[in-house]
Each structure stands twice: as structure tokens, then as C-alpha cells.
TORLUM-243685 format. One line per field, with one value per residue (C-alpha): y, x, z; residue number from 1. Coordinates in nm, 3 decimals. Layout:
yy	Y|... $
xx	X|... $
zz	Z|... $
k	NUM|... $
//
This chain:
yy	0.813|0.533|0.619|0.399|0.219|0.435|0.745|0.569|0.466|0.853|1.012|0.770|0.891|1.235|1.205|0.982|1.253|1.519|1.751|2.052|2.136|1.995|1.670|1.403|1.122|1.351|1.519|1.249|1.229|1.503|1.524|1.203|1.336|1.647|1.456|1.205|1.520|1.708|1.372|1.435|1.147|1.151|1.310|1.001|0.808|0.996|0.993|0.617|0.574|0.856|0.650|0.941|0.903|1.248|1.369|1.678|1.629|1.557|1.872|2.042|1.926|2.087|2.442|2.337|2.255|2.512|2.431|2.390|2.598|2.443|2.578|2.394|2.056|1.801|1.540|1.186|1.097|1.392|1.187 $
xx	2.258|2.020|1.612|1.380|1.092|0.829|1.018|0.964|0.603|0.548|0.689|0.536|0.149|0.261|0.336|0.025|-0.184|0.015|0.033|0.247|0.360|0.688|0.574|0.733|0.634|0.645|0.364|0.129|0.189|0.121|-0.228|-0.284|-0.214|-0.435|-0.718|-0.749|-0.741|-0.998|-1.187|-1.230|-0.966|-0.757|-0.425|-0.290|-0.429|-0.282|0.112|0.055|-0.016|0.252|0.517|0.574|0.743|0.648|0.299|0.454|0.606|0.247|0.116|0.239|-0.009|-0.288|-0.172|-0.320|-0.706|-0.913|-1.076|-1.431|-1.666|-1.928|-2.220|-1.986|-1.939|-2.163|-2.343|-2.265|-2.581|-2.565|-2.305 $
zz	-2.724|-2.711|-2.725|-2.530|-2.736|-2.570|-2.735|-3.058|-2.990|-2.875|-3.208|-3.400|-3.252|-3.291|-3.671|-3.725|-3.563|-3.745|-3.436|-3.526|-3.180|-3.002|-2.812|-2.529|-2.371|-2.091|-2.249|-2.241|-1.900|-1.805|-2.023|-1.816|-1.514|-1.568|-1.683|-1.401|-1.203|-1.406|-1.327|-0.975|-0.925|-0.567|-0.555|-0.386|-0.710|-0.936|-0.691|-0.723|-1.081|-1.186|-0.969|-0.781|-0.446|-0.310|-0.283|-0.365|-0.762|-0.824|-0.722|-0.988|-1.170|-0.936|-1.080|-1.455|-1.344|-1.195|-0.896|-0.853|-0.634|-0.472|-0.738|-0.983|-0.830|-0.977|-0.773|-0.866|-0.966|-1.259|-1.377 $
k	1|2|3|4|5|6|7|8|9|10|11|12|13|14|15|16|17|18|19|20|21|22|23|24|25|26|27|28|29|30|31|32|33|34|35|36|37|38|39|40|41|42|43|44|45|46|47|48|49|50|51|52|53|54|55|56|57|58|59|60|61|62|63|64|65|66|67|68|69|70|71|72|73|74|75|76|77|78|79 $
//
């Protein structure tokens, strides 16, 4: 079984910022994913920086971030 360099790269963060839960590459991902979603980003965005070829494999990350009501939404000049 051969690892990719990004595996290494990956376990090599994780050690360095002595996280104590199981991590991935696949994990960063997804934190990426949510956050650029948390950041109001488009979903289309986010399918074409993921790579994804379906609209709907990145939906799944829609079920992590709450959605906002309108009394939540911020204007973009509060930003």
C-alpha cells in the first residue's frame, strides 16, 4: 500500500497540533467545505472547488451548518 504525500503532509499537521482525535485529509475537507459554507459562499462554489461532479455529493455538507433565519442574516455592510 502506497500513501500519497498529502497523507503525509496531513499526519504530519495533526501530530504538530497534537489533536487527539482520529484525523484524514478527508477531514480537512470537509472543515473546508463547511466553512466556505458557514461563509455564506454558493453551493456551486463550493461543487467547483471540492471537484465535485454532482451538485448533489456536496450537499451533504448542507446538513452540518444551520441555516439562517432572516433576523439572523447579516447585511453586507455589518460585515
Amino acid at each position: 500500500m502506497t500513501l500519497s504525500p498529502k497523507c503525509f503532509t496531513a499526519k504530519a499537521a495533526v501530530r504538530r497540533a497534537k489533536l487527539t482525535k482520529r484525523v484524514s485529509s478527508n477531514t480537512f475537507r470537509h472543515s473546508f467545505a463547511t466553512h466556505l459554507l458557514q461563509a455564506n459562499y454558493d453551493i456551486r462554489t463550493i461543487q467547483e472547488l471540492l471537484g465535485h461532479s454532482d451538485v448533489k455529493t456536496t450537499m451533504i455538507y448542507t446538513h452540518t451548518v444551520p441555516s439562517r433565519t432572516l433576523k439572523e442574516a447579516k447585511s453586507p455592510l455589518d460585515f
